[in-house]
N, C-alpha and C positions, 0 to 999 in steps of 0.2 A: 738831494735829501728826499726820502721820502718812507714809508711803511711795506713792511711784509710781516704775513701771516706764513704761520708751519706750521702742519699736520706732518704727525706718522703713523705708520698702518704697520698694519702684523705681519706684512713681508719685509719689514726696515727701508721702503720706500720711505721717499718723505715729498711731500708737495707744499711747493713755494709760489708764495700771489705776490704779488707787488704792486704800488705806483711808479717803481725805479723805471721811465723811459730809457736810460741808458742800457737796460737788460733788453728793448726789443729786438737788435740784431743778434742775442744771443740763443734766439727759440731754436737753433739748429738741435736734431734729436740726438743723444750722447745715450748709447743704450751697453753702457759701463756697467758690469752688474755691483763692482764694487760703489757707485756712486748711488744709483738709484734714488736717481733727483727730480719729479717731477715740477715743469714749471709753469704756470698759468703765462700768456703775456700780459705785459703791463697793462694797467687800467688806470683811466685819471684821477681817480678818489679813490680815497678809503674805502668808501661805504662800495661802490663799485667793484673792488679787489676782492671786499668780503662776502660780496652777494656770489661773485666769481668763486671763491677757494669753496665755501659753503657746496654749491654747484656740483665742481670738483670733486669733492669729499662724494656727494650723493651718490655720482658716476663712479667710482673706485667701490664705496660699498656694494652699491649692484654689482660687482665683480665679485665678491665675495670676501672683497679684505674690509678690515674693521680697524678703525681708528684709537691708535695706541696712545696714552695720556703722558701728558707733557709737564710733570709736577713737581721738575727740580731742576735750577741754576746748571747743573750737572747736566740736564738734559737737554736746556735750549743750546749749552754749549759746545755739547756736542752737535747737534744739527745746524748748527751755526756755522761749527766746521768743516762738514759734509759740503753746506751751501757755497763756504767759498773755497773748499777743492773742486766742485764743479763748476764755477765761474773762471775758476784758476785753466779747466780744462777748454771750457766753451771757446776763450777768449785763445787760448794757444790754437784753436782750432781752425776757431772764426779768420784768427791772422795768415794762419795757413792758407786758405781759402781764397784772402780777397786781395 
């Protein structure tokens, strides 16, 4: 069990923090343009993941993308399911691999 934070930007990235340790072997880079998932690794707190996505967020607008609002059930649900088709993928990947 644990928390995650999601951001999306105005290229339909989306970036994902977590405390899920089970996502640490998943940091493999997955550069799918239809997924465009970025992932923090795990941290061990909350407060830690959000000091982290925050962070993140700064580094991506210095690029010049800007951060898209997230203001409907409709729209965590969909990035919800971005997040677990790229899990879905990491993990077919990760088993490839090991």
């Amino acid at each position: 069990m644990g928390v995650k934070f999601y951001s999306s930007f105005s290229d339909n990235s989306i970036l994902i923090s977590s405390t899920l340790e089970s996502h640490a072997a998943l940091q493999t880079a997955i550069r799918d343009p239809k997924f465009q998932v970025v992932r923090n690794p795990p941290r061990r707190s909350p407060v830690e993941a959000w000091q982290s996505h925050k962070w993140r967020i700064g580094e991506r607008q210095a690029q010049g993308l800007t951060v898209r609002k997230i203001s409907s059930f409709a729209d965590y649900v969909e990035i919800s399911q971005r997040d677990e088709l790229d899990l879905k993928a990491r993990m077919t990947l990760f088993d490839m691999t090991s």
